[in-house]
C-alpha positions as a Markdown table, in Angstrom:
| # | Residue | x | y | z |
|---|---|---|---|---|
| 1 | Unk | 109.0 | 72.8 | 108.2 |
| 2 | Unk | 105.9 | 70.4 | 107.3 |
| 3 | Unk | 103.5 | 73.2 | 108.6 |
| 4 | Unk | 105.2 | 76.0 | 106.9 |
| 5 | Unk | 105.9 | 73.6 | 103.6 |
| 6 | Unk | 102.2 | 73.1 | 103.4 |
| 7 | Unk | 101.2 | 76.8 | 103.5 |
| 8 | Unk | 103.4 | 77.5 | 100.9 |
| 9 | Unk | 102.0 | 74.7 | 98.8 |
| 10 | Unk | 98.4 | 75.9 | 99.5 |
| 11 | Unk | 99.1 | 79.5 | 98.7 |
| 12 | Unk | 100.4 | 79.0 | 95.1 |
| 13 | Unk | 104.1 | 78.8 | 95.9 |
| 14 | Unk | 106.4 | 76.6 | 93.7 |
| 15 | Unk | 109.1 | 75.2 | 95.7 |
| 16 | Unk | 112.9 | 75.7 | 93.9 |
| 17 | Unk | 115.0 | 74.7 | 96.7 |
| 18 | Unk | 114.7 | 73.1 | 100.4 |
| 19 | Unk | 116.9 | 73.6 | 103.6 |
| 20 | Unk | 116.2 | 71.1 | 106.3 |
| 21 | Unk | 120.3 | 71.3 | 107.8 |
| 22 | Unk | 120.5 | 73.5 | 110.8 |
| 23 | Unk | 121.2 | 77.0 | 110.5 |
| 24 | Unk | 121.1 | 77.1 | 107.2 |
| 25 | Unk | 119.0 | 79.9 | 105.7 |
| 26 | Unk | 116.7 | 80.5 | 103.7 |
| 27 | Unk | 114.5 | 76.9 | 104.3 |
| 28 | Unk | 112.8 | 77.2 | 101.1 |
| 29 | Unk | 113.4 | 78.8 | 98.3 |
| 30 | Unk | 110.7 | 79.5 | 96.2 |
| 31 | Unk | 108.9 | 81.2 | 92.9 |
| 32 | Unk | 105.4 | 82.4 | 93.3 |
| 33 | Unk | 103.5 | 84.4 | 89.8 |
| 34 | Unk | 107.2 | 84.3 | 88.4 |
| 35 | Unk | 108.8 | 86.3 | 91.6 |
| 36 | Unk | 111.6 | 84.6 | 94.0 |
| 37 | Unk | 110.8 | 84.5 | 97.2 |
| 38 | Unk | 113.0 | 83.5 | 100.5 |
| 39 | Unk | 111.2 | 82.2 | 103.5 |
| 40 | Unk | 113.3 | 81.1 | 106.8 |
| 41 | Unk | 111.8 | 78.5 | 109.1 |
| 42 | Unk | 112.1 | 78.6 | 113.1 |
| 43 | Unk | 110.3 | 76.7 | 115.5 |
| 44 | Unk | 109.8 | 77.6 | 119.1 |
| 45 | Unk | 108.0 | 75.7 | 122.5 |
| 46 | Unk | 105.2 | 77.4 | 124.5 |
| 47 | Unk | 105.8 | 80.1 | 125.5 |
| 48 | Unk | 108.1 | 81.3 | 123.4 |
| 49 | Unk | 106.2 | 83.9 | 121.0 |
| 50 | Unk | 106.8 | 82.1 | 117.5 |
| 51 | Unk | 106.7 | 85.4 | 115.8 |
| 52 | Unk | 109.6 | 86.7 | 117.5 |
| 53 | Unk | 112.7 | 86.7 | 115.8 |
| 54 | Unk | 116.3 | 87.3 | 115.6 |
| 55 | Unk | 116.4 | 91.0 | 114.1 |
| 56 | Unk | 120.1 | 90.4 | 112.7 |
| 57 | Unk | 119.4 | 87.3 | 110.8 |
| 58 | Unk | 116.6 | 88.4 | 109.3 |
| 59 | Unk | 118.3 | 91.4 | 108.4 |
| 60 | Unk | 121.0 | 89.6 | 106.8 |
| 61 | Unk | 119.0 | 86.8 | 104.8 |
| 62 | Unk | 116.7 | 89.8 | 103.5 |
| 63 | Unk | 120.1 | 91.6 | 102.3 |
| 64 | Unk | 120.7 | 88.6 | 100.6 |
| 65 | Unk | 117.5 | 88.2 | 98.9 |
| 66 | Unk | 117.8 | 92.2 | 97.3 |
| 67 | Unk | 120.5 | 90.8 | 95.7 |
| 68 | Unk | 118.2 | 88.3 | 93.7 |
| 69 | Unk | 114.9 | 90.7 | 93.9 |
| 70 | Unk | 113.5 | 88.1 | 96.7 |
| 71 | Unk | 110.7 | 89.0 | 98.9 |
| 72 | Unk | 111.9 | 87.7 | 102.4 |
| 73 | Unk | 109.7 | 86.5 | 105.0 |
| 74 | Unk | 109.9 | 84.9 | 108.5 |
| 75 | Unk | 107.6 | 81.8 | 109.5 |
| 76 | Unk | 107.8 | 81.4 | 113.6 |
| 77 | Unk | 106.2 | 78.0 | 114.4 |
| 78 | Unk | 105.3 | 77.2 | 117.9 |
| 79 | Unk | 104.7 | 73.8 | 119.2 |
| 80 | Unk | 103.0 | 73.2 | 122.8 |
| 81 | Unk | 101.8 | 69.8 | 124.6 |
| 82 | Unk | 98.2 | 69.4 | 123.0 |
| 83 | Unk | 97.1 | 67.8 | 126.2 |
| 84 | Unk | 98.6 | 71.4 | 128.6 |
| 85 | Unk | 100.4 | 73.7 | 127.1 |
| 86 | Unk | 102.6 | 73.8 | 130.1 |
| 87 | Unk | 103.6 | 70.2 | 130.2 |
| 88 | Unk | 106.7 | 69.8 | 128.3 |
| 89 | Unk | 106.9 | 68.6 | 125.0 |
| 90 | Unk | 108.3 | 65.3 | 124.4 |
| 91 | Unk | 108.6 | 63.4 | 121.3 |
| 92 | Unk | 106.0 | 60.9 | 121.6 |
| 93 | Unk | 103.1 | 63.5 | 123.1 |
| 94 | Unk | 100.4 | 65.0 | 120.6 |
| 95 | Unk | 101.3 | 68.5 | 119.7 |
| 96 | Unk | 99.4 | 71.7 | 119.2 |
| 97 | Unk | 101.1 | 73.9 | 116.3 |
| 98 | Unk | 100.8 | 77.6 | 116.6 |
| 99 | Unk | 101.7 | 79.1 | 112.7 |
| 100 | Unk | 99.9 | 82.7 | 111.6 |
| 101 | Unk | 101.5 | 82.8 | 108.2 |
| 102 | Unk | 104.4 | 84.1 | 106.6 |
| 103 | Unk | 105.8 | 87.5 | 108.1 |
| 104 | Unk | 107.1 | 89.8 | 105.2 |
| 105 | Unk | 111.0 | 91.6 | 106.1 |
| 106 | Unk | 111.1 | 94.9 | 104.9 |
C-alpha cells in the first residue's frame, strides 16, 4: 500500500478514501484533474508476476467504478528477499519491491 500510496501522491493524485481491511476494494479512492479514479492494491512474493491479476475482480470493481465515471486500475506489488530473491521473505529481512505503475481496466 506505502509503495503504491506514494506513486499516487507523486503523480498528482488526491487521495478521498483509504482501504487497508482485507478484501476490501477499491484501496484508494481518489480524484486526479477533477476525475475519480479507483485503484486496487495486491501484493505478491517472488515469483509470483505482480501484474497478474484476478480477471473477475477486476472486472467487477471496474463495473463499479462506470457507475461513478471512475477510471479503474490495478497496482500488482511484488516483494522478494533483497539479499536472494529465492530465500523466503520473512518479516525482519530487507525487501526488494517490484511496482511498474498503475495498470488501467478497460
Amino acid at each position: 500500500m506505502k509503495e503504491v500510496g506514494d506513486h499516487l501522491s507523486e503523480h498528482g493524485f488526491e487521495f478521498l478514501a483509504v482501504n487497508s481491511q482485507l478484501e476490501k476494494d477499491p484501496q484508494f479512492v481518489c480524484l486526479k484533474n477533477k476525475k475519480l479514479h479507483f485503484i486496487v492494491v495486491r501484493g505478491c512474493v517472488y515469483p509470483t508476476n505482480p501484474k497478474l491479476f484476478d480477471q473477475q475482480l477486476m472486472e467487477e470493481v471496474r463495473d463499479h467504478g462506470i457507475k461513478y465515471k471512475a477510471t479503474t486500475y490495478f497496482a500488482g506489488v511484488g516483494f522478494a528477499n533483497a539479499k536472494d530473491y529465492d530465500l523466503p521473505l520473512t518479516q525482519n529481512d530487507k525487501y526488494a519491491v517490484n511496482f511498474d505503475g498503475l495498470q488501467i481496466m478497460q
